[in-house]
Gaussian input, Z-matrix of N, CA and C with variables (Angstrom, degrees):
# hf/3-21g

backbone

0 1
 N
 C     1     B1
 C     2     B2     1     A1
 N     3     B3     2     A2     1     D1
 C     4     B4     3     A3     2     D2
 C     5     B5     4     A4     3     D3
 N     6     B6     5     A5     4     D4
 C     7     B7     6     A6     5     D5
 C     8     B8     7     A7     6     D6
 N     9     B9     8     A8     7     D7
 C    10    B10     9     A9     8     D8
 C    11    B11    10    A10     9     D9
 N    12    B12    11    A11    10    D10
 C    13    B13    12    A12    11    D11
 C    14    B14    13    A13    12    D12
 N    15    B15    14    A14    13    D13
 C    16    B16    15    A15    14    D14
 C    17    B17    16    A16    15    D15
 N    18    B18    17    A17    16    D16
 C    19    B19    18    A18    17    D17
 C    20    B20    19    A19    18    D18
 N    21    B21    20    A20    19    D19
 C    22    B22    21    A21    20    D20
 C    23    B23    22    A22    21    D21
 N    24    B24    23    A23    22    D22
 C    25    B25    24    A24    23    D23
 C    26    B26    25    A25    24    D24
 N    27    B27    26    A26    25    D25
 C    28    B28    27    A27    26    D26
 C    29    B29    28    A28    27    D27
 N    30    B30    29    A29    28    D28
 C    31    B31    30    A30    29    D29
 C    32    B32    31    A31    30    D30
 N    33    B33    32    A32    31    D31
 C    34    B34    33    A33    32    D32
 C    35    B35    34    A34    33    D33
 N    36    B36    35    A35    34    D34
 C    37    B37    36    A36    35    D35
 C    38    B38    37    A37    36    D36
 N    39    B39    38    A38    37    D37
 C    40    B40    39    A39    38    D38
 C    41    B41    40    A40    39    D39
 N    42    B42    41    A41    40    D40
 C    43    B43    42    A42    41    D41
 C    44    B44    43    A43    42    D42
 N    45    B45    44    A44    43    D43
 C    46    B46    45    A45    44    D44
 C    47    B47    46    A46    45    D45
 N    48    B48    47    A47    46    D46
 C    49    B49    48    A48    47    D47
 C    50    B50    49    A49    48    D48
 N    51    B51    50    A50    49    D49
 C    52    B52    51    A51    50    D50
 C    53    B53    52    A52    51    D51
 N    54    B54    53    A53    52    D52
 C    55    B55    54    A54    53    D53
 C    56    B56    55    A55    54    D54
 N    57    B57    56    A56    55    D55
 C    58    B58    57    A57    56    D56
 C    59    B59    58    A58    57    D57
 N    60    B60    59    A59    58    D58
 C    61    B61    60    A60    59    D59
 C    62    B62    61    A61    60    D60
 N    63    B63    62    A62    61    D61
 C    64    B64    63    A63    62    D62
 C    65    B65    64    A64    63    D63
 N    66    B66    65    A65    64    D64
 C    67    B67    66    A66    65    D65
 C    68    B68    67    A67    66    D66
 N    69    B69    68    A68    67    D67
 C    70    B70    69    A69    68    D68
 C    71    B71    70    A70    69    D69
 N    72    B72    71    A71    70    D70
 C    73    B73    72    A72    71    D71
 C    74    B74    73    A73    72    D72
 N    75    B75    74    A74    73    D73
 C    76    B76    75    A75    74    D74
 C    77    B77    76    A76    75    D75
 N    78    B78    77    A77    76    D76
 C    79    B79    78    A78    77    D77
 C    80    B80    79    A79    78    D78
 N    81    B81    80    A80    79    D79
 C    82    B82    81    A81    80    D80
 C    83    B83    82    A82    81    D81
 N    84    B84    83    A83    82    D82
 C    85    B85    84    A84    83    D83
 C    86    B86    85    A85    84    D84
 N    87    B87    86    A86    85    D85
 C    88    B88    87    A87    86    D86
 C    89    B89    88    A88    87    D87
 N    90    B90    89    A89    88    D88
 C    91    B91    90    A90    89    D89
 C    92    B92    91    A91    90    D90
 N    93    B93    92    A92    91    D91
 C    94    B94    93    A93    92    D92
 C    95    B95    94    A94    93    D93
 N    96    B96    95    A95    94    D94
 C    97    B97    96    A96    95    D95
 C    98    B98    97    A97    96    D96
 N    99    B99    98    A98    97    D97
 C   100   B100    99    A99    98    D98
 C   101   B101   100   A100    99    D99
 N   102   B102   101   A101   100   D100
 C   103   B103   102   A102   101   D101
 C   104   B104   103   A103   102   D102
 N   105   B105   104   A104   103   D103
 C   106   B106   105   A105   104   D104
 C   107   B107   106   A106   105   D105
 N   108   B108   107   A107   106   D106
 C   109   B109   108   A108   107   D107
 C   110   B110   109   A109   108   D108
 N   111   B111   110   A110   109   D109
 C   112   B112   111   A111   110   D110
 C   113   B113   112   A112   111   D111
 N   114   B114   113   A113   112   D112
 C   115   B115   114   A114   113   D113
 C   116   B116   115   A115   114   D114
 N   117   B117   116   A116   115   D115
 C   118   B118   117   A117   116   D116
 C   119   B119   118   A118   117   D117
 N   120   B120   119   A119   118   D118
 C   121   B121   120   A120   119   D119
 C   122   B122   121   A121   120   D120
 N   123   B123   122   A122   121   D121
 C   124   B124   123   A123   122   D122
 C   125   B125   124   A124   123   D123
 N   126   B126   125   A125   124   D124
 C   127   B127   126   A126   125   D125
 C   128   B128   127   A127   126   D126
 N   129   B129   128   A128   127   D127
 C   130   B130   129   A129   128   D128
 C   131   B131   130   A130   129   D129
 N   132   B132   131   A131   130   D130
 C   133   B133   132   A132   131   D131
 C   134   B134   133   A133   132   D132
 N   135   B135   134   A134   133   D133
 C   136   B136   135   A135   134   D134
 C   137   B137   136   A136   135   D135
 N   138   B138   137   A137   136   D136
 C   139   B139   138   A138   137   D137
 C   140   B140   139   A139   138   D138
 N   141   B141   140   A140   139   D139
 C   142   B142   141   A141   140   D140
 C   143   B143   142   A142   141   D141
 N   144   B144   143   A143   142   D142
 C   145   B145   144   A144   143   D143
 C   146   B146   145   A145   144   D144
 N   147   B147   146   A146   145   D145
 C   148   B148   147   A147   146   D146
 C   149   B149   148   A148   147   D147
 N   150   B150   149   A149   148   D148
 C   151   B151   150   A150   149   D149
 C   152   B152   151   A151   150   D150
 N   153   B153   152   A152   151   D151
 C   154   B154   153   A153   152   D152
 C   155   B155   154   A154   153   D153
 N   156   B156   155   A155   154   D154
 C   157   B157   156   A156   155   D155
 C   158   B158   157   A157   156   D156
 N   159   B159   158   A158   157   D157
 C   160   B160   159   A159   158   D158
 C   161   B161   160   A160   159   D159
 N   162   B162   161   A161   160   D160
 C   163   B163   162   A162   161   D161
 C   164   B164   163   A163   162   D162
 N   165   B165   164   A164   163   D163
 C   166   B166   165   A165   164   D164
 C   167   B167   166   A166   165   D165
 N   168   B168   167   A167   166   D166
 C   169   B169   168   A168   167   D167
 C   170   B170   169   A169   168   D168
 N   171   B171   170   A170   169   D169
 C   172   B172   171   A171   170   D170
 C   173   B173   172   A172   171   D171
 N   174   B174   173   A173   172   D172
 C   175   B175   174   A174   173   D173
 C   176   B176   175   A175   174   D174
 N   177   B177   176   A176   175   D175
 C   178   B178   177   A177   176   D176
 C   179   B179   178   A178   177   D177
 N   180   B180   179   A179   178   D178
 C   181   B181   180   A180   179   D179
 C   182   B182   181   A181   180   D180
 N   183   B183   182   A182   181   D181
 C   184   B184   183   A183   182   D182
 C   185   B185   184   A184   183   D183
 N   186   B186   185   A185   184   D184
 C   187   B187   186   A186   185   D185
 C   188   B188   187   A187   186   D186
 N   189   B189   188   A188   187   D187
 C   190   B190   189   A189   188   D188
 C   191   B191   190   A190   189   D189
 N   192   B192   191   A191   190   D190
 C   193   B193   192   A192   191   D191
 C   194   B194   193   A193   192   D192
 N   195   B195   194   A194   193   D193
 C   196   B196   195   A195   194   D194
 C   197   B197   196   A196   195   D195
 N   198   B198   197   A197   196   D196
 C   199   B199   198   A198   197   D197
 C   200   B200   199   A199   198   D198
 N   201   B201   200   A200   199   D199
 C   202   B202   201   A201   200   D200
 C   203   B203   202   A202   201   D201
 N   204   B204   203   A203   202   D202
 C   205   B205   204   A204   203   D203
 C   206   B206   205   A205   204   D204
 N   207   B207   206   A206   205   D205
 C   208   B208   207   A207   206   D206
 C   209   B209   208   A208   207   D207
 N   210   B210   209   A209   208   D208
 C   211   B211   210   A210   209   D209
 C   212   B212   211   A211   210   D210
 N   213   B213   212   A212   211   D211
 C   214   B214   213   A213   212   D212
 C   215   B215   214   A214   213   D213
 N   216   B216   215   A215   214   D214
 C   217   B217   216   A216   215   D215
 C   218   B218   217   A217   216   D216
 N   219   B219   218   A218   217   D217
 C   220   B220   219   A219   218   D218
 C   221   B221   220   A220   219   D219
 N   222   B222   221   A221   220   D220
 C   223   B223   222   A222   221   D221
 C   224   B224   223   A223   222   D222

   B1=1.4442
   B2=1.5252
   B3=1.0352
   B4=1.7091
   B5=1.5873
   B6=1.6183
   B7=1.1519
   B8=1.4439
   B9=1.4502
   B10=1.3801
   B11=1.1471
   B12=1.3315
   B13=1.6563
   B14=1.5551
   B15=1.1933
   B16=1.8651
   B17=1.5212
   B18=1.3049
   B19=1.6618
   B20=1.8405
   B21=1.6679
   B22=1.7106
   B23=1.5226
   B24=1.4875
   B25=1.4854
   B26=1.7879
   B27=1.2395
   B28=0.8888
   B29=1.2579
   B30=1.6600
   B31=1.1345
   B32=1.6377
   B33=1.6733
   B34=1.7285
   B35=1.5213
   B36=1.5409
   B37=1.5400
   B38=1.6071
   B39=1.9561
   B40=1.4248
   B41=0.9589
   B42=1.6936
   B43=1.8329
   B44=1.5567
   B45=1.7503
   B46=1.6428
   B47=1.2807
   B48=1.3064
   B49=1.8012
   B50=1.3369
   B51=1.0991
   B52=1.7237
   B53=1.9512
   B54=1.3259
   B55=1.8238
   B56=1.3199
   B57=1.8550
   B58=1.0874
   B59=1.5238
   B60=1.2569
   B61=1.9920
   B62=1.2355
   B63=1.9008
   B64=1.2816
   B65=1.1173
   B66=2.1931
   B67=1.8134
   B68=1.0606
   B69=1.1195
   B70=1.9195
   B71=1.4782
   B72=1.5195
   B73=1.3191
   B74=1.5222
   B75=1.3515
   B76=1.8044
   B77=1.4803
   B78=1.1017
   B79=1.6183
   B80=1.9693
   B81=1.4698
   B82=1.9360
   B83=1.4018
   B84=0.9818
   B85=2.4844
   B86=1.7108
   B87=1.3831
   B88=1.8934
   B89=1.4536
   B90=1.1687
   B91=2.3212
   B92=1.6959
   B93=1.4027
   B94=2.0812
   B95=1.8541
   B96=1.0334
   B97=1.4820
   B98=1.8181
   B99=0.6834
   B100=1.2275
   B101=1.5268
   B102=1.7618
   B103=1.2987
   B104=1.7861
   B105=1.1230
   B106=1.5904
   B107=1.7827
   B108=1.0161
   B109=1.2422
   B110=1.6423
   B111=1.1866
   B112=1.4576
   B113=2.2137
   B114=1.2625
   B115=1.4109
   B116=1.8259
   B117=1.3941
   B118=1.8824
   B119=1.7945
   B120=1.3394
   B121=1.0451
   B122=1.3733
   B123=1.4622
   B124=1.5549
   B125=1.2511
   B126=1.4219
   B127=1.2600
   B128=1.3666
   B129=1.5175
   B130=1.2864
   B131=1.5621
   B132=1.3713
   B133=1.6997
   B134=1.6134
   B135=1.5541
   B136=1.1702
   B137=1.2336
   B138=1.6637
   B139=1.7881
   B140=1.2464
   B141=1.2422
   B142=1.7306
   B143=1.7344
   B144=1.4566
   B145=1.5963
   B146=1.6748
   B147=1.3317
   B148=1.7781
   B149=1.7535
   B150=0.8798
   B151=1.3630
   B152=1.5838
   B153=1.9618
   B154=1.3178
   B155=1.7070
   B156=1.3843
   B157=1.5376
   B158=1.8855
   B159=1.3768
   B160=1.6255
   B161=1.4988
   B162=1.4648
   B163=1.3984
   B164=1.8779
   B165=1.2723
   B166=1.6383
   B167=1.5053
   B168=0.8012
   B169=1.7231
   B170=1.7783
   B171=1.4936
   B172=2.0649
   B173=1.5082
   B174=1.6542
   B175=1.8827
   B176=1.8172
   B177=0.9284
   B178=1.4072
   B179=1.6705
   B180=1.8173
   B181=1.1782
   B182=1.5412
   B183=0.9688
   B184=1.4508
   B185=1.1902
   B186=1.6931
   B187=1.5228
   B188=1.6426
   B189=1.2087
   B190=1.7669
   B191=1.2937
   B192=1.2156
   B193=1.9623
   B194=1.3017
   B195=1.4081
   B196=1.2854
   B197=1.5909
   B198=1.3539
   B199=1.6186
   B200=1.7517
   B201=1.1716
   B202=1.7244
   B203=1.6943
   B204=1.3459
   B205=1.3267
   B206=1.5326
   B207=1.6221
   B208=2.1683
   B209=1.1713
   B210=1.2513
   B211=1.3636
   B212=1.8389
   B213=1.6717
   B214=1.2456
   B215=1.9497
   B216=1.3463
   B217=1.6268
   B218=1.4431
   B219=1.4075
   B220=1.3099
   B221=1.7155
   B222=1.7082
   B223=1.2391
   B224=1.8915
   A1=107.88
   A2=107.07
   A3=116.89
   A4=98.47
   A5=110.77
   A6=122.99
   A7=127.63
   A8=143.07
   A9=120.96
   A10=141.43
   A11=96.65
   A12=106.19
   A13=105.39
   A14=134.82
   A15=125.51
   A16=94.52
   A17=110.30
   A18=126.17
   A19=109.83
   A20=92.85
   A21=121.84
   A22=91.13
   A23=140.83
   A24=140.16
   A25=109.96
   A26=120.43
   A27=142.02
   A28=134.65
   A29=123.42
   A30=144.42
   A31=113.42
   A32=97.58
   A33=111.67
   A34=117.48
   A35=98.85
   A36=97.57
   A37=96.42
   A38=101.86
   A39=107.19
   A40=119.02
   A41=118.62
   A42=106.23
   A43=116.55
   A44=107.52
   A45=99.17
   A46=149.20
   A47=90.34
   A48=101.33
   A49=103.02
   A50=133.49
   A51=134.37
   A52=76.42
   A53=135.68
   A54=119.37
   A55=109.48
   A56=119.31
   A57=118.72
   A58=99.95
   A59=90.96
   A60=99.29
   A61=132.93
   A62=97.06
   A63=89.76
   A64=153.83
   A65=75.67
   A66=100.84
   A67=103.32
   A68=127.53
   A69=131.69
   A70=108.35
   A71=112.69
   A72=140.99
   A73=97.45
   A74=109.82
   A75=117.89
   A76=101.65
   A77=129.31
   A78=122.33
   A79=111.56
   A80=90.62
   A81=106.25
   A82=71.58
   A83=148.71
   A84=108.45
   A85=99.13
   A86=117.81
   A87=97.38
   A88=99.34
   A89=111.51
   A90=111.39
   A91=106.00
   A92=84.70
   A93=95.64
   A94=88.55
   A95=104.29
   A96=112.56
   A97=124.24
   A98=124.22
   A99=124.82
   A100=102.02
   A101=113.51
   A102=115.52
   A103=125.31
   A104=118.30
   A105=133.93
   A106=85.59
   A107=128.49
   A108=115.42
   A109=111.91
   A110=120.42
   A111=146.38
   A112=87.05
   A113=109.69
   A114=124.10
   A115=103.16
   A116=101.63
   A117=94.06
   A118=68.91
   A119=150.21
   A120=130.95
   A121=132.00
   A122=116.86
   A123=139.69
   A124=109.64
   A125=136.62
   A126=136.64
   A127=111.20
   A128=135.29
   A129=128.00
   A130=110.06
   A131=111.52
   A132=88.74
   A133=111.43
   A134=116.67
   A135=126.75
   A136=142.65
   A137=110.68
   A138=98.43
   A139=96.65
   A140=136.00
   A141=161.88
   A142=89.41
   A143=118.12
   A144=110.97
   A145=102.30
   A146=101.60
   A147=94.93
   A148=105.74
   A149=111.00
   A150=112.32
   A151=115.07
   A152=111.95
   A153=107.46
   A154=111.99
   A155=84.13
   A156=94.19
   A157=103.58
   A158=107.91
   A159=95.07
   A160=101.77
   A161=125.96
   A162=106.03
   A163=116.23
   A164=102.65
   A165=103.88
   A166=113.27
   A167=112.35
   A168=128.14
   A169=86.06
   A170=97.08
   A171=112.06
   A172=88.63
   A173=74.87
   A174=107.73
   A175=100.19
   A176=106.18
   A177=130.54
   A178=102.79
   A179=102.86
   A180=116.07
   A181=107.41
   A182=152.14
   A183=168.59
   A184=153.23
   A185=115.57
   A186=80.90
   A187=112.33
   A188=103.35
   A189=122.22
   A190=111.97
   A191=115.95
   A192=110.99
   A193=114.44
   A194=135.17
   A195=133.36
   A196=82.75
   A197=128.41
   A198=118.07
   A199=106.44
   A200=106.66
   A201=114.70
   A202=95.92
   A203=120.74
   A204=130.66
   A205=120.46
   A206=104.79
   A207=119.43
   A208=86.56
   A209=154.49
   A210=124.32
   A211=106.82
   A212=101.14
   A213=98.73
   A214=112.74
   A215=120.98
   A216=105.17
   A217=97.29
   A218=143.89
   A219=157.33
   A220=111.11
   A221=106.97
   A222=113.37
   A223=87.87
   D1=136.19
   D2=-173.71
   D3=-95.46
   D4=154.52
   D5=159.36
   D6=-93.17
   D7=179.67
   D8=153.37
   D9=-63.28
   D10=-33.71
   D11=176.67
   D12=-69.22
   D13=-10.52
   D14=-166.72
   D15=-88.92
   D16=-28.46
   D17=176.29
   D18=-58.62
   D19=-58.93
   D20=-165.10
   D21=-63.60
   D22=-61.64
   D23=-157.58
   D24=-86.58
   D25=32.16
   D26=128.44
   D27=-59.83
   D28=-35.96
   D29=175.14
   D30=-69.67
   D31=-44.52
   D32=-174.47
   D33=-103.82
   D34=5.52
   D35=179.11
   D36=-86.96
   D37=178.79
   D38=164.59
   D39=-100.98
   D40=-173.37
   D41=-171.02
   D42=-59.73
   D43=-40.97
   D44=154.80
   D45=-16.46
   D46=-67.34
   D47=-177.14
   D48=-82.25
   D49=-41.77
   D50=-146.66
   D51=-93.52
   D52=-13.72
   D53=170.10
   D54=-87.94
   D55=-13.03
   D56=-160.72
   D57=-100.64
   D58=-27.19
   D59=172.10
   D60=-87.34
   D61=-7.87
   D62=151.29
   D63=-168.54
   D64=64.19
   D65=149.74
   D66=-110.93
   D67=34.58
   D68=156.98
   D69=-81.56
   D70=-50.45
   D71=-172.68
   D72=-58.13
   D73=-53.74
   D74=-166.04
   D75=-82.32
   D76=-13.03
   D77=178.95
   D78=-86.52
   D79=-25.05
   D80=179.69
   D81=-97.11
   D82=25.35
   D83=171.61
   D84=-59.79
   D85=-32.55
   D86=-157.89
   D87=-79.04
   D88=-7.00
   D89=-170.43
   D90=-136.27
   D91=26.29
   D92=-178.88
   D93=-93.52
   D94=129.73
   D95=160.73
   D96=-123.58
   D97=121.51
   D98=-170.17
   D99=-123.66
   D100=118.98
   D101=173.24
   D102=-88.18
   D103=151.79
   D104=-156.47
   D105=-73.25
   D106=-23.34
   D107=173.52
   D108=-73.18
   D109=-37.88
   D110=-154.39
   D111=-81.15
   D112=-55.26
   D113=-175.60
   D114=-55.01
   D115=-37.82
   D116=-149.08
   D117=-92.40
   D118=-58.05
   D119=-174.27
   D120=-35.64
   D121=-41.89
   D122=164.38
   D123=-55.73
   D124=-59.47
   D125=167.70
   D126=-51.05
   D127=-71.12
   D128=175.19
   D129=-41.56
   D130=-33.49
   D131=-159.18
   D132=-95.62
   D133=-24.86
   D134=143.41
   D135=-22.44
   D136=-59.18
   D137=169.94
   D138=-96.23
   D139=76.68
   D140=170.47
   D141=-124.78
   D142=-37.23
   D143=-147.19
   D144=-86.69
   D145=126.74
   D146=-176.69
   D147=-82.33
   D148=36.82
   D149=176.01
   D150=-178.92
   D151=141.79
   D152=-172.42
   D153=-96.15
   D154=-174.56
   D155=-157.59
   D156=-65.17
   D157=-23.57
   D158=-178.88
   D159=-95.06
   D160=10.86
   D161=161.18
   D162=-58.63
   D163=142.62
   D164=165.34
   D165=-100.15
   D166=179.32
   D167=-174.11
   D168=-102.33
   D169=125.13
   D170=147.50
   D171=-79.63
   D172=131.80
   D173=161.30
   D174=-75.76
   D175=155.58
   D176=179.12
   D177=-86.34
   D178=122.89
   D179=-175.25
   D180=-73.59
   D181=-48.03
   D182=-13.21
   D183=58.67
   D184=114.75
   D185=-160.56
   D186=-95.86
   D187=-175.53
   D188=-156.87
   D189=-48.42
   D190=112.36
   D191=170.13
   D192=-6.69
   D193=-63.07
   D194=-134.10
   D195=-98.26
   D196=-29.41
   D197=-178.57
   D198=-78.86
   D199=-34.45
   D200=168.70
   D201=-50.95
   D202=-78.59
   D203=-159.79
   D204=-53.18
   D205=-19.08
   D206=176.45
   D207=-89.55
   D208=-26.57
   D209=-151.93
   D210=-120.41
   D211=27.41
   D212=174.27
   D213=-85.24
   D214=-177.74
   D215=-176.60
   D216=-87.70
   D217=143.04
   D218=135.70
   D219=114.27
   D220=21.59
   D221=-165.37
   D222=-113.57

């Protein structure tokens, strides 16, 4: 039986995990149960998400002035 969130972190995983979760998912399909409570939660909480599941994350060009500027020597 699935929860919502195993549904929901699909959204926040990377292409890794969210391929690894789901051919985990597809190897249980005949003893996967998923409850109608578990479904209408996923839907509600889903279009909550400002972004879809094949968005990727931008890497960070640089990091932040003020973390540049602490990590100089005698500062």
């Amino acid at each position: 039986m699935l929860d919502t969130n195993v549904l929901l972190n699909l959204y926040r995983s990377n292409e890794s995990t969210r391929r690894d979760t789901l051919a985990a998912l597809a190897r249980l399909r005949e003893r996967l149960w998923i409850p109608h409570q578990v479904l209408t939660e996923f839907w509600r909480n889903a279009s909550r998400r400002p972004y879809a599941i094949t968005t990727r994350p931008r890497p960070m060009r640089r990091a932040p002035r003020s973390t540049r500027r602490s990590t100089r020597p005698g500062q």
